[in-house]
N, CA, C and O atoms as CSV, one atom per row, in Angstrom:
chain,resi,resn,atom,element,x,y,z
A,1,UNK,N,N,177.523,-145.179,210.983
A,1,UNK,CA,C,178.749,-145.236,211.740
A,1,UNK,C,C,179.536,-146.463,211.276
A,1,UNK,O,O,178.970,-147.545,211.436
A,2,UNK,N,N,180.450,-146.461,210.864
A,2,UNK,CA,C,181.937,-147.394,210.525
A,2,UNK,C,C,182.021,-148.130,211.902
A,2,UNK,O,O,182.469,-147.539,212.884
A,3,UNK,N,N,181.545,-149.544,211.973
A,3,UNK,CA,C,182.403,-150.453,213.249
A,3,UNK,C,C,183.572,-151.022,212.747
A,3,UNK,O,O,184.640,-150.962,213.355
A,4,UNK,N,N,183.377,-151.758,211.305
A,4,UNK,CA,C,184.610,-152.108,211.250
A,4,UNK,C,C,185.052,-152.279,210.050
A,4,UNK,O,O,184.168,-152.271,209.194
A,5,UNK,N,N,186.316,-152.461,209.614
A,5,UNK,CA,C,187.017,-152.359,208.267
A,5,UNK,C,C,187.790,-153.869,208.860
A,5,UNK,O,O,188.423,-154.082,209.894
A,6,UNK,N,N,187.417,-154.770,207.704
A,6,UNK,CA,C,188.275,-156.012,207.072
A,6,UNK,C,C,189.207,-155.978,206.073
A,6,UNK,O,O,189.187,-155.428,204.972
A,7,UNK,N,N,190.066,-156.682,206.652
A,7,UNK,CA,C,191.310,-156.563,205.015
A,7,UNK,C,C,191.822,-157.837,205.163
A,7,UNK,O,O,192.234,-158.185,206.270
A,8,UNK,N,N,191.874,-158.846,203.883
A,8,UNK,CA,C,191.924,-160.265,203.985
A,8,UNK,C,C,192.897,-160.347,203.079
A,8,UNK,O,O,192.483,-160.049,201.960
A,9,UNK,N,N,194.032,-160.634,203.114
A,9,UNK,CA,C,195.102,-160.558,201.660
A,9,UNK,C,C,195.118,-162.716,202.115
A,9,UNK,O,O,194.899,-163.298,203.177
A,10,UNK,N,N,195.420,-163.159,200.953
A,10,UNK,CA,C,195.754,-164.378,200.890
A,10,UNK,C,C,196.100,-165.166,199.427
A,10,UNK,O,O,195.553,-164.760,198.402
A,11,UNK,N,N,197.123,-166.420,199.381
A,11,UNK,CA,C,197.660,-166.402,197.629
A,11,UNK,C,C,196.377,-167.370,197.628
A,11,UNK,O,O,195.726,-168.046,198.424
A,12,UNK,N,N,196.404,-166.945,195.883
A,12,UNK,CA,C,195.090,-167.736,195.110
A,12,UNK,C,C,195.590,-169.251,194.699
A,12,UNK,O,O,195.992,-169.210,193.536
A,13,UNK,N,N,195.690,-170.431,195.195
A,13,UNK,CA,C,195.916,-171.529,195.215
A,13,UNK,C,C,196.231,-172.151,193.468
A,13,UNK,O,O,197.223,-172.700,192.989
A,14,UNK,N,N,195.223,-171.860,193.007
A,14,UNK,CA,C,195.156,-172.083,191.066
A,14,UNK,C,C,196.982,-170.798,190.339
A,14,UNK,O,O,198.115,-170.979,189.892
A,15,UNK,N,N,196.163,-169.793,190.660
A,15,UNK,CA,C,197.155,-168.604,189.773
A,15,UNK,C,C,198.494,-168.050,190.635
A,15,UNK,O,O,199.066,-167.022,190.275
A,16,UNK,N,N,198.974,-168.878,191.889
A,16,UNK,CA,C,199.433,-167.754,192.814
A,16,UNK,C,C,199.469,-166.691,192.612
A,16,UNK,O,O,200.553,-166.260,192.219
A,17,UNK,N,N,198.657,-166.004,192.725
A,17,UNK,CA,C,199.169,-164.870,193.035
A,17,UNK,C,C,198.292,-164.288,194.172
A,17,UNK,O,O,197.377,-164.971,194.633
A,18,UNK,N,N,198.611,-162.737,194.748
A,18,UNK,CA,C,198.481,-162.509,195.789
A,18,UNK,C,C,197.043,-162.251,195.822
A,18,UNK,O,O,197.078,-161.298,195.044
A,19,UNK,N,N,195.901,-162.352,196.095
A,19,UNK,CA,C,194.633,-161.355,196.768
A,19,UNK,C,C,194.079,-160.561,197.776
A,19,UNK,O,O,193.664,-160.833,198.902
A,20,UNK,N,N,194.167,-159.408,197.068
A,20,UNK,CA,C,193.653,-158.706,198.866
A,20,UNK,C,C,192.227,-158.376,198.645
A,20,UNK,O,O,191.749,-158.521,197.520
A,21,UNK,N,N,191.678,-158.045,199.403
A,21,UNK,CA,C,190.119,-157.545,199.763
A,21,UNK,C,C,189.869,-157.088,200.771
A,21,UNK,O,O,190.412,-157.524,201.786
A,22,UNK,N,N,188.971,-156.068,200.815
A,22,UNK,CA,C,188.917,-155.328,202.408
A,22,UNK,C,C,187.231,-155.068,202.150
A,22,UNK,O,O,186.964,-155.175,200.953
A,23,UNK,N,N,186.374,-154.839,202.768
A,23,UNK,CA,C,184.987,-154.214,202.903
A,23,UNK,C,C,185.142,-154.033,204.201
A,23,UNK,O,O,186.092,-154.433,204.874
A,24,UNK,N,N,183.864,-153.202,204.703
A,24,UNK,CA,C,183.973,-152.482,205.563
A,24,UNK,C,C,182.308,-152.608,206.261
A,24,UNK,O,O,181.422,-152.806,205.429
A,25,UNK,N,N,181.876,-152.498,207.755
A,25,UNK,CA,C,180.696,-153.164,208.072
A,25,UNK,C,C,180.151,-151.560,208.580
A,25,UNK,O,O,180.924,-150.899,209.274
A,26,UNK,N,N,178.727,-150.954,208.179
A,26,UNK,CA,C,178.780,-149.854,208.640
A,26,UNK,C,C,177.487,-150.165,209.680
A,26,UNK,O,O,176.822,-151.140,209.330
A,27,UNK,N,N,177.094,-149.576,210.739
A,27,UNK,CA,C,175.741,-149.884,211.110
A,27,UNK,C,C,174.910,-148.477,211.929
A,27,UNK,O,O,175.469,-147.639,212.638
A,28,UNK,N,N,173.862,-148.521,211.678
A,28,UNK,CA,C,173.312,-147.018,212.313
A,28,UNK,C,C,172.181,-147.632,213.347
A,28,UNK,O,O,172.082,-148.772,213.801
A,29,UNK,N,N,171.505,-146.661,213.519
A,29,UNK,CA,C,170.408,-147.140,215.021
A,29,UNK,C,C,169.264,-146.380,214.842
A,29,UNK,O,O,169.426,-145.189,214.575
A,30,UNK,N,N,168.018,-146.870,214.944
A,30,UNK,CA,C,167.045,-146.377,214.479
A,30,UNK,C,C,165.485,-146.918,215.447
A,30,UNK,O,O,165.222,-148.037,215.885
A,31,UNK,N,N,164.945,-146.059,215.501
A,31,UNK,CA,C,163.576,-146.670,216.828
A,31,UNK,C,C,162.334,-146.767,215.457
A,31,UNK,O,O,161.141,-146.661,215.740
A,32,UNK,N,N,162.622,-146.899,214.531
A,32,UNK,CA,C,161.539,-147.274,212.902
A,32,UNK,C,C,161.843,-148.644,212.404
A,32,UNK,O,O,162.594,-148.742,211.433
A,33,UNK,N,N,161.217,-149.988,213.098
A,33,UNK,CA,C,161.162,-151.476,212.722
A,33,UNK,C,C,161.186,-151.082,211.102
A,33,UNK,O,O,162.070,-151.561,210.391
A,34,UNK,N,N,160.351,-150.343,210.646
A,34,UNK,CA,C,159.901,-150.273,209.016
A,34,UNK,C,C,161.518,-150.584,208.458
A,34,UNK,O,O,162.017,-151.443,207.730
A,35,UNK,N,N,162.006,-149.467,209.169
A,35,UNK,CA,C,163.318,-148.855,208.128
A,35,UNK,C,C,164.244,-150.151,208.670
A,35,UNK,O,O,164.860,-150.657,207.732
A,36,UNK,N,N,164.343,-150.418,209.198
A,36,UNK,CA,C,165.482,-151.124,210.129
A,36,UNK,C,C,164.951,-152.670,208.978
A,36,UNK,O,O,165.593,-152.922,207.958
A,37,UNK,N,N,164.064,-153.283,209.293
A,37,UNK,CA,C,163.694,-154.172,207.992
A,37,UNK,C,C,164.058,-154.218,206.607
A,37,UNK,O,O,164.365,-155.049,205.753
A,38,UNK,N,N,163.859,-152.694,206.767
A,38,UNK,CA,C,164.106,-152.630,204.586
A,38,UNK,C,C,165.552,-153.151,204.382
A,38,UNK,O,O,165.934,-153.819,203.421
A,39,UNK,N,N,166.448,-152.656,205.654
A,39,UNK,CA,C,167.864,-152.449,205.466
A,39,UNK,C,C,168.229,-153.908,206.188
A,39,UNK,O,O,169.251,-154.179,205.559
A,40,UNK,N,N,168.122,-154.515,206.694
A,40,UNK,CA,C,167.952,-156.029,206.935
A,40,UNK,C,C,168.615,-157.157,206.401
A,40,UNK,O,O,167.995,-158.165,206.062
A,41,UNK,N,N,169.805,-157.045,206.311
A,41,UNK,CA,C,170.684,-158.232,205.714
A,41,UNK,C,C,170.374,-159.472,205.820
A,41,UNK,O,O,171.152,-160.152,206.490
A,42,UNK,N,N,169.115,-160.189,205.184
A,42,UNK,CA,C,168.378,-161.472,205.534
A,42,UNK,C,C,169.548,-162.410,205.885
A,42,UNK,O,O,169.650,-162.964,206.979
A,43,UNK,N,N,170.576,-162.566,204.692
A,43,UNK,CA,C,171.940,-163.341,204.462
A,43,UNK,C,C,171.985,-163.545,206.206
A,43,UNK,O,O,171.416,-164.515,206.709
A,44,UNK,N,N,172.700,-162.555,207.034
A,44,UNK,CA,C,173.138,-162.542,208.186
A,44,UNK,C,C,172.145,-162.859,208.899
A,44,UNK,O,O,172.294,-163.822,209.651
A,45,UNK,N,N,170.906,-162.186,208.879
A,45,UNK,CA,C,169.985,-163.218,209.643
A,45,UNK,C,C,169.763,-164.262,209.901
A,45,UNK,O,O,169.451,-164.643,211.030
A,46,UNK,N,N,169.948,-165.447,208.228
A,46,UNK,CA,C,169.594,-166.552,208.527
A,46,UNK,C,C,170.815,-166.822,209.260
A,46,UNK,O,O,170.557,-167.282,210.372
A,47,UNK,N,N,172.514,-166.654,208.943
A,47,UNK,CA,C,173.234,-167.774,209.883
A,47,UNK,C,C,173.096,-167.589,211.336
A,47,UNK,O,O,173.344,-168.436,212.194
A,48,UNK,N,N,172.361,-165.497,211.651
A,48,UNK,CA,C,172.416,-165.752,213.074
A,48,UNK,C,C,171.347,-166.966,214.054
A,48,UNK,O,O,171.599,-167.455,215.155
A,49,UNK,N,N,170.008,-167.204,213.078
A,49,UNK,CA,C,169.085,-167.937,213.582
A,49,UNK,C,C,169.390,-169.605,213.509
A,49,UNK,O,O,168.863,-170.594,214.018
A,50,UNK,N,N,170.672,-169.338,212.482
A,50,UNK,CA,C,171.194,-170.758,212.370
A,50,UNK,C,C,171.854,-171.444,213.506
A,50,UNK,O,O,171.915,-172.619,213.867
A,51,UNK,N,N,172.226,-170.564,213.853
A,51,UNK,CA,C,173.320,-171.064,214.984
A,51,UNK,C,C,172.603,-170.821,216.005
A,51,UNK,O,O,172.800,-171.762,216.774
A,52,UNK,N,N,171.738,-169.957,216.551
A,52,UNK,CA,C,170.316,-170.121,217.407
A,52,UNK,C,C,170.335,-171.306,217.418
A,52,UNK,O,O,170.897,-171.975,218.285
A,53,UNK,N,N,169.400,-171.977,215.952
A,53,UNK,CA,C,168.827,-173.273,215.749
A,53,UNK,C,C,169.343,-174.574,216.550
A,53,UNK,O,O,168.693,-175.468,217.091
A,54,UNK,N,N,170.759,-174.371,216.439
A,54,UNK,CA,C,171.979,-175.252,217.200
A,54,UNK,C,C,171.439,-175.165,218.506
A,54,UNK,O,O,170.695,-176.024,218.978
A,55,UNK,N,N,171.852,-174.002,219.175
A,55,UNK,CA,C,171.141,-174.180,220.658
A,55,UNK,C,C,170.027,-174.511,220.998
A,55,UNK,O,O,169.827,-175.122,222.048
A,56,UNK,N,N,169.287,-174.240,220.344
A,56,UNK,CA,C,167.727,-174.850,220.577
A,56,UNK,C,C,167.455,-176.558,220.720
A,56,UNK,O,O,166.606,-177.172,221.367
A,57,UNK,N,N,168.598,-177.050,219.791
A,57,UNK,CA,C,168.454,-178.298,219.652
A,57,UNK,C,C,168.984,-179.091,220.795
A,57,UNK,O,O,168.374,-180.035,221.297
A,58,UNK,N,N,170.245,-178.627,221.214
A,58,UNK,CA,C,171.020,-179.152,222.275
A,58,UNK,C,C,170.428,-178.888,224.107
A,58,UNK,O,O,170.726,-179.427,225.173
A,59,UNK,N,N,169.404,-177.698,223.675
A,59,UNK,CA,C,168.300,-177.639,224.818
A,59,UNK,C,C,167.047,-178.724,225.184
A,59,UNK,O,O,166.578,-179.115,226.252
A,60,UNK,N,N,166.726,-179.026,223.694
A,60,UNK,CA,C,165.570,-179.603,223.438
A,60,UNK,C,C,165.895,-180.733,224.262
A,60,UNK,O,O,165.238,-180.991,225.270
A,61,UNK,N,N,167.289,-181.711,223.724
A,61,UNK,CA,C,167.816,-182.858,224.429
A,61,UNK,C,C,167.984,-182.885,225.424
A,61,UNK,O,O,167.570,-183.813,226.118
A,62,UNK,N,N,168.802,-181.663,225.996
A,62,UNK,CA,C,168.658,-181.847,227.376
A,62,UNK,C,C,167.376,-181.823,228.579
A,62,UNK,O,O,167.265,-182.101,229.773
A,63,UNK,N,N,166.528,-181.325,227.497
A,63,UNK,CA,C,165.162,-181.174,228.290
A,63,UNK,C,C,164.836,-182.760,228.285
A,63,UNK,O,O,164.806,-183.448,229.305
A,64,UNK,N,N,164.621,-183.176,227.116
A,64,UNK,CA,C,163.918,-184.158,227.154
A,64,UNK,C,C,164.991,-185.550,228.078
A,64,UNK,O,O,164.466,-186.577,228.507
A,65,UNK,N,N,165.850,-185.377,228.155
A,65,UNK,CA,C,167.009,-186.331,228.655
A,65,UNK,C,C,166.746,-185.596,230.269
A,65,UNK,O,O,167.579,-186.180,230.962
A,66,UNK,N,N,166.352,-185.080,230.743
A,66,UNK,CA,C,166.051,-184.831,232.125
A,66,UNK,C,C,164.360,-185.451,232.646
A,66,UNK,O,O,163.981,-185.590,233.808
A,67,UNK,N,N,163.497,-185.768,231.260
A,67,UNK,CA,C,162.242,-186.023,231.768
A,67,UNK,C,C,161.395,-185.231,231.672
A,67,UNK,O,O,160.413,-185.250,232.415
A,68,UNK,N,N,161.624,-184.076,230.450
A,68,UNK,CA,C,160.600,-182.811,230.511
A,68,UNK,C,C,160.781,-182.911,229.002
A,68,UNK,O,O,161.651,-182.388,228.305
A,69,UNK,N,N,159.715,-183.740,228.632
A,69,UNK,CA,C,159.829,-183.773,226.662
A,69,UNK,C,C,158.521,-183.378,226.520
A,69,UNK,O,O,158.060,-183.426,225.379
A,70,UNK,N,N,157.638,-182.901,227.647
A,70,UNK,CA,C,156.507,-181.907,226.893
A,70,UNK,C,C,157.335,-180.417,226.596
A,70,UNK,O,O,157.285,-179.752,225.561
A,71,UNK,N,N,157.889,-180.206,227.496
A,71,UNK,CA,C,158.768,-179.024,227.579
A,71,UNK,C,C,159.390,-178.661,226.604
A,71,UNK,O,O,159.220,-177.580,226.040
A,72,UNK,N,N,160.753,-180.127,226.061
A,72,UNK,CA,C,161.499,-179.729,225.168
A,72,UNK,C,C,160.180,-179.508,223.417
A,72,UNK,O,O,160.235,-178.536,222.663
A,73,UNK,N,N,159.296,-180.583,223.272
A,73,UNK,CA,C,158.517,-180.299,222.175
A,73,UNK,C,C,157.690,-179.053,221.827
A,73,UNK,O,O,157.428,-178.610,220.709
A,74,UNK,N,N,157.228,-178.446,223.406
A,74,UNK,CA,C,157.203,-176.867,223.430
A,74,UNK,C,C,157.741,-176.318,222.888
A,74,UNK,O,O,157.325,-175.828,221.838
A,75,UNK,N,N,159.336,-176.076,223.506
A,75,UNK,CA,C,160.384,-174.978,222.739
A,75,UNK,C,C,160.930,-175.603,221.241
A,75,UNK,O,O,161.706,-174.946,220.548
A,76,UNK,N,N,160.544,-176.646,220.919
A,76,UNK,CA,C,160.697,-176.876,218.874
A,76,UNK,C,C,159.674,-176.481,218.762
A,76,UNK,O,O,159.941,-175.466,218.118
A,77,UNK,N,N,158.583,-176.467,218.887
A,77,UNK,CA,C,157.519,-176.120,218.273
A,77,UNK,C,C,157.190,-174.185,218.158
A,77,UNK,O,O,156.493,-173.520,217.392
A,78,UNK,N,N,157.965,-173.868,219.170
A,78,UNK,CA,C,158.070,-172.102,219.393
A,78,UNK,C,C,158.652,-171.733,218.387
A,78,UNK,O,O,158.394,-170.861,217.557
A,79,UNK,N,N,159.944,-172.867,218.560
A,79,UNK,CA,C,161.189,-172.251,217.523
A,79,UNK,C,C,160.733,-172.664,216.026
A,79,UNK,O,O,161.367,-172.201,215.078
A,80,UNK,N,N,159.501,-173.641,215.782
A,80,UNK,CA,C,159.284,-173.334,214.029
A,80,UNK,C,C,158.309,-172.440,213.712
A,80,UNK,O,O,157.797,-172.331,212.598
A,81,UNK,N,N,158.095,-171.916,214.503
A,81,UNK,CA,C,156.668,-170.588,214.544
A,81,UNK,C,C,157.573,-169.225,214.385
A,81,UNK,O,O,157.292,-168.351,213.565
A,82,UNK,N,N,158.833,-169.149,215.387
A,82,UNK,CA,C,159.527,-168.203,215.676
A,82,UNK,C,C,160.221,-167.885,213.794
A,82,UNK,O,O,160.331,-166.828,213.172
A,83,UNK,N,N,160.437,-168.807,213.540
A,83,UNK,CA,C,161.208,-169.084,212.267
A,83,UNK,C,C,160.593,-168.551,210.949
A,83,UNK,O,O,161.090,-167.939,210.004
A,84,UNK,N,N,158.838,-169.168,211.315
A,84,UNK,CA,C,158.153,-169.295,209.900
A,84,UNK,C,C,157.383,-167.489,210.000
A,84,UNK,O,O,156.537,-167.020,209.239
A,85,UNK,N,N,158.030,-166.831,211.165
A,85,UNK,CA,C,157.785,-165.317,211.355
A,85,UNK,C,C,158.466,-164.230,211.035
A,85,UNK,O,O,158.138,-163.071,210.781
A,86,UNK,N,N,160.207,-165.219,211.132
A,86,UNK,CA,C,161.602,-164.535,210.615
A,86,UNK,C,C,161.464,-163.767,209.291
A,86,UNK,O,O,160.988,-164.268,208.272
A,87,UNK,N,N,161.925,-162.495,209.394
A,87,UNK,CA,C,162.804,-162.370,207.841
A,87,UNK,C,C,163.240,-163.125,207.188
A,87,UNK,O,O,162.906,-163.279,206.014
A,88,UNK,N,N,164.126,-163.809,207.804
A,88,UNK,CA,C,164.894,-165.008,206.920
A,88,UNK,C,C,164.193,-166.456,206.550
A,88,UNK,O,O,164.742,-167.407,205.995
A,89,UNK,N,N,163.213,-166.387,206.881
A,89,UNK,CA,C,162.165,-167.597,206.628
A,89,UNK,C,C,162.483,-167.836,205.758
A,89,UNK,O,O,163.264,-168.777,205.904
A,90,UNK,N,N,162.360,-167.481,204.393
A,90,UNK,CA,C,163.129,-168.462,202.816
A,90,UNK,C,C,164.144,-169.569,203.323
A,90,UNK,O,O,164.174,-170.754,202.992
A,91,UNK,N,N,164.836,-168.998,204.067
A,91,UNK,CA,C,166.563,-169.641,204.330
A,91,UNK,C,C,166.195,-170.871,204.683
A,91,UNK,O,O,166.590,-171.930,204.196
A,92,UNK,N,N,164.961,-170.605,206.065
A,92,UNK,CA,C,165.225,-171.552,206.926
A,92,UNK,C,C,163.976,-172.419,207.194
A,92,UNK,O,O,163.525,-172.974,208.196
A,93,UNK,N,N,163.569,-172.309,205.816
A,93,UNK,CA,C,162.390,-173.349,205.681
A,93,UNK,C,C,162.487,-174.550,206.217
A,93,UNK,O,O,161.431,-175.069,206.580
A,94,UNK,N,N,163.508,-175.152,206.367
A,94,UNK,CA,C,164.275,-176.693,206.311
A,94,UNK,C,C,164.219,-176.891,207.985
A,94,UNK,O,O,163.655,-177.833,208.542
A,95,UNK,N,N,164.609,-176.288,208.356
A,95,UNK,CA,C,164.760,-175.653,209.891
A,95,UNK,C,C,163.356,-175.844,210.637
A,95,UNK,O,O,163.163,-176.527,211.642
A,96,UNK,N,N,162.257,-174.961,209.800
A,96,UNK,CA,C,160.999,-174.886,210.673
A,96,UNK,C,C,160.312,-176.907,210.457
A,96,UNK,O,O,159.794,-177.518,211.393
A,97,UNK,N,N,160.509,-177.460,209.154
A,97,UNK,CA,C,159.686,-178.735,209.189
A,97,UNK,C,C,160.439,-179.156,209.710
A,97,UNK,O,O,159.732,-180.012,210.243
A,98,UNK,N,N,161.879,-179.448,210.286
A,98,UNK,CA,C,162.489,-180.343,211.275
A,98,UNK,C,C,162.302,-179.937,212.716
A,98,UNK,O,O,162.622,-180.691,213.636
A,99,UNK,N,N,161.763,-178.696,212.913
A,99,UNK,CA,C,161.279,-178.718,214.833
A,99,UNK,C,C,160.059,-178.843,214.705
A,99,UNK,O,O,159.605,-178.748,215.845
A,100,UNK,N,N,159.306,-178.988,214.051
A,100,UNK,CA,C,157.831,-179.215,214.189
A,100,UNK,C,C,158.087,-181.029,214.330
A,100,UNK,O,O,157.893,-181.725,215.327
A,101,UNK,N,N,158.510,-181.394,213.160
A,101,UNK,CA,C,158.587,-182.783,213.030
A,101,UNK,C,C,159.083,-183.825,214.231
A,101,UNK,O,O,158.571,-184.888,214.580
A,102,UNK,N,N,160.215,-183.167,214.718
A,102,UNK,CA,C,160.847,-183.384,215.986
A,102,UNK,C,C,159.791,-183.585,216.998
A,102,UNK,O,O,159.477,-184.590,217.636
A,103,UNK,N,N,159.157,-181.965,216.984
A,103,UNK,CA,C,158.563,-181.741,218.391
A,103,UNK,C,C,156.734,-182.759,218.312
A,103,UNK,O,O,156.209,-183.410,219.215
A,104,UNK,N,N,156.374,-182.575,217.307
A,104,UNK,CA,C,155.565,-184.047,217.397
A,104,UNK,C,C,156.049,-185.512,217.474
A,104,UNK,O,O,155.294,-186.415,217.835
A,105,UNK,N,N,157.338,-185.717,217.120
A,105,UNK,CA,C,157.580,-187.346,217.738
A,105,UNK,C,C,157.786,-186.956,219.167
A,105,UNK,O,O,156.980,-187.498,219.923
A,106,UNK,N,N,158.781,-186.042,219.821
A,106,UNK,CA,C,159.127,-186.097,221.173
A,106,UNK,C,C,157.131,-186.096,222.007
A,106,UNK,O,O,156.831,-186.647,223.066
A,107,UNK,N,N,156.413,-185.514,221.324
A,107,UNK,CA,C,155.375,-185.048,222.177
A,107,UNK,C,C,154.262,-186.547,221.679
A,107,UNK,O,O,153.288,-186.621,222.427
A,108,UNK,N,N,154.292,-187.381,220.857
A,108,UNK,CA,C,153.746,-188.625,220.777
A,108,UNK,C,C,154.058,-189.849,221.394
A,108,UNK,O,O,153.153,-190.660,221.595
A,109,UNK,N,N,155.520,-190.155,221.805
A,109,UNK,CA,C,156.362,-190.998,222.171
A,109,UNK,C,C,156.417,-190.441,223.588
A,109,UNK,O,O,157.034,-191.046,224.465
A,110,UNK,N,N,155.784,-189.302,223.823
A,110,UNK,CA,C,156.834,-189.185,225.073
A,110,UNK,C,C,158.094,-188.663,225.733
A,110,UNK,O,O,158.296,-188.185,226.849
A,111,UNK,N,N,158.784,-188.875,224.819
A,111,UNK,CA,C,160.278,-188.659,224.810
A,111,UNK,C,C,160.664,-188.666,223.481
A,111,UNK,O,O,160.065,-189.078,222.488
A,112,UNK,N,N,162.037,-188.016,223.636
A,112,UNK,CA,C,163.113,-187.646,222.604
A,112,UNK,C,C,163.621,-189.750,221.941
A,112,UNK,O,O,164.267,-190.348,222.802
A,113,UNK,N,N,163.417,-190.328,221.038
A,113,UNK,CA,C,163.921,-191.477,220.771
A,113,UNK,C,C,165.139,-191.288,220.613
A,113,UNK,O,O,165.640,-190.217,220.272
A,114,UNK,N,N,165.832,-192.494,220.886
A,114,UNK,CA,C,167.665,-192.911,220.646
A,114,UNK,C,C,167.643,-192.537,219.089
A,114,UNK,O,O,168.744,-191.992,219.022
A,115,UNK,N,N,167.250,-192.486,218.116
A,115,UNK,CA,C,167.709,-192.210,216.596
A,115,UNK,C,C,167.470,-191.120,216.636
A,115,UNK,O,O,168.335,-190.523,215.995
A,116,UNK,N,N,166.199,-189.945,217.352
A,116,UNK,CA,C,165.861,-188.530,217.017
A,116,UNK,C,C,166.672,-187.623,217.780
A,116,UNK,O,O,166.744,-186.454,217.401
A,117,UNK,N,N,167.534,-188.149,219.204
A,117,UNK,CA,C,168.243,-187.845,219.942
A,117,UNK,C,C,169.776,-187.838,219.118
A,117,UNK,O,O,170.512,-186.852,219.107
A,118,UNK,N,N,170.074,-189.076,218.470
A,118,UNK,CA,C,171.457,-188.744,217.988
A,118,UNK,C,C,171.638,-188.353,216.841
A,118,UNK,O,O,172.754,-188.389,216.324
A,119,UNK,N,N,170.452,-187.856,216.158
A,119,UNK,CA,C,170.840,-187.320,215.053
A,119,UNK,C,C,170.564,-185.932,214.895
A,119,UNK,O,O,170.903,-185.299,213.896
A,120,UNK,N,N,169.755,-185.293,216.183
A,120,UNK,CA,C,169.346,-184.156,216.718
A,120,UNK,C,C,170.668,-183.394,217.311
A,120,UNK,O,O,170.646,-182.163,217.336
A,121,UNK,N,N,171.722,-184.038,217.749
A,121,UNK,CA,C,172.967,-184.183,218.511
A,121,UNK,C,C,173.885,-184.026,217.614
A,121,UNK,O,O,174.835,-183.282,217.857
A,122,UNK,N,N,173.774,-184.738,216.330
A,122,UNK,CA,C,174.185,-184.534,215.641
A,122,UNK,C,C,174.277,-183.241,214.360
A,122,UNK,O,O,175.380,-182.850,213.980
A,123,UNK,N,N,173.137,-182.741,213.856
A,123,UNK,CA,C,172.784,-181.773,213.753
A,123,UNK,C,C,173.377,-180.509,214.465
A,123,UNK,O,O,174.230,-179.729,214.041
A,124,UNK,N,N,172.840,-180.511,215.415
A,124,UNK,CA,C,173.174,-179.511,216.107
A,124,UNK,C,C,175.351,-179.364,216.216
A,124,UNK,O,O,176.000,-178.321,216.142
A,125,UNK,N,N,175.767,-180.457,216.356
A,125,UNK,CA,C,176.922,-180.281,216.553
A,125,UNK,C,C,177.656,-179.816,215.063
A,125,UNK,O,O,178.662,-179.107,215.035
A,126,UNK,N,N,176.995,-180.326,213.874
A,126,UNK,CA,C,177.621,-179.918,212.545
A,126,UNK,C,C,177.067,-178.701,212.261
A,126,UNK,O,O,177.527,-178.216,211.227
A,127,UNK,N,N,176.185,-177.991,212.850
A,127,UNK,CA,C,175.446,-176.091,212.256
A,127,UNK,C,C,176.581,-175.740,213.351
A,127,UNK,O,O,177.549,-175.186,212.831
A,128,UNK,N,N,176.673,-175.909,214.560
A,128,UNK,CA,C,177.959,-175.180,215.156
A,128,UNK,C,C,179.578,-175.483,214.917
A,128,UNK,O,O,180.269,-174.467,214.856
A,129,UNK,N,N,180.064,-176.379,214.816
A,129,UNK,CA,C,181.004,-176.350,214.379
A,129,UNK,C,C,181.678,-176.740,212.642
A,129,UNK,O,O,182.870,-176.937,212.403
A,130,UNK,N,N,180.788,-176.765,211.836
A,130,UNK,CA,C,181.225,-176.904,210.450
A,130,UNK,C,C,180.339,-176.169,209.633
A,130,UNK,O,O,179.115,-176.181,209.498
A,131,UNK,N,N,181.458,-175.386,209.010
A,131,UNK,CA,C,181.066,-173.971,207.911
A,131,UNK,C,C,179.758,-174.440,207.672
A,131,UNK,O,O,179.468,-175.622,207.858
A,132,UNK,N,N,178.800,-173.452,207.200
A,132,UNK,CA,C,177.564,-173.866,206.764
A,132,UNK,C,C,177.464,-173.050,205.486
A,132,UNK,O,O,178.222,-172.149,205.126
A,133,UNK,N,N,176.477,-173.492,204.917
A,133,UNK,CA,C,176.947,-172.895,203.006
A,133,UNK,C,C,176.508,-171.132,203.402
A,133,UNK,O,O,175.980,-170.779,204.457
A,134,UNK,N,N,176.802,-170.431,202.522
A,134,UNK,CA,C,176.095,-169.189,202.558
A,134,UNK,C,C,174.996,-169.034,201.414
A,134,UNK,O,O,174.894,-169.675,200.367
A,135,UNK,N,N,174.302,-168.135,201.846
A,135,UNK,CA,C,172.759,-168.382,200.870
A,135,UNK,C,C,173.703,-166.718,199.803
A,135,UNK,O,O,174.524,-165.827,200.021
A,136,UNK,N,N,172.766,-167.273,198.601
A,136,UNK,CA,C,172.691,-166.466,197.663
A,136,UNK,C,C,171.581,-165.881,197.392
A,136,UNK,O,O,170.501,-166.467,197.454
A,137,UNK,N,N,171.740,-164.470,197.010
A,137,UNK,CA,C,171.055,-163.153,197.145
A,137,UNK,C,C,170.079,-163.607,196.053
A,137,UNK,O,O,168.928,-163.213,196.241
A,138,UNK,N,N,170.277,-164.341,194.963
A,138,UNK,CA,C,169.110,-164.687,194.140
A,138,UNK,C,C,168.082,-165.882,194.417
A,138,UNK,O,O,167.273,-166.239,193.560
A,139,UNK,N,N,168.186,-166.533,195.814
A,139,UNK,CA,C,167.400,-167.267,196.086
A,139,UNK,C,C,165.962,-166.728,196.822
A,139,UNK,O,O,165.085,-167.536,197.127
């Protein structure tokens, strides 16, 4: 089934001249994990787990910034298991050793530290609001 048709015209900055492009997103429905896998756009997977990743992080803090950093090191530690189970696991290798890593300082210390907190904060605020690269099909 056709959900949707894109059409992107815009001038090419180097040659002006005009570019258009259109593709089109088709999607079907199926109760066979097998088949539904084969057909599996990892690409789209990883940015959807990417931007997951974001929320997870901004949870983690708030967990641990309320006084529940067994809690928040719980849910990093779910989320690099959840990850290293993904389809998109290639992508987001990077992803799973930074909530493990995380979730053993928060769960040694106690708490989330002022440097693992603002750069966790940080993180999280640059996967949600600034483009993130797109992966290539030959990686």
């Amino acid at each position: 089934m056709r959900a949707a048709t894109i059409k992107v015209e815009y001038m090419d900055a180097l040659s002006g001249s005009v570019v258009a492009l259109e593709s089109t997103l088709d999607i079907e429905y199926t109760s066979r994990e097998d088949y539904a896998e084969k057909r599996r756009n990892v690409n789209i997977s990883a940015q959807a787990e990417t931007a997951r990743n974001a929320e997870i992080l901004e949870q983690a803090v708030k967990l641990s910034d309320s006084g529940k950093a067994k809690e928040a090191s719980a849910l990093l530690r779910e989320r690099a298991e959840y990850i290293n189970a993904a389809p998109a696991a290639p992508h987001l290798q990077n992803w799973s050793d930074y909530f493990g890593s995380l979730a053993a300082d928060i769960l040694t210390e106690g708490e989330m530290s002022n440097e693992n907190r603002k750069s966790t904060i940080n993180k999280a605020y640059s996967t949600k609001n600034q483009q993130s690269d797109v992966f290539d099909d030959k990686e």
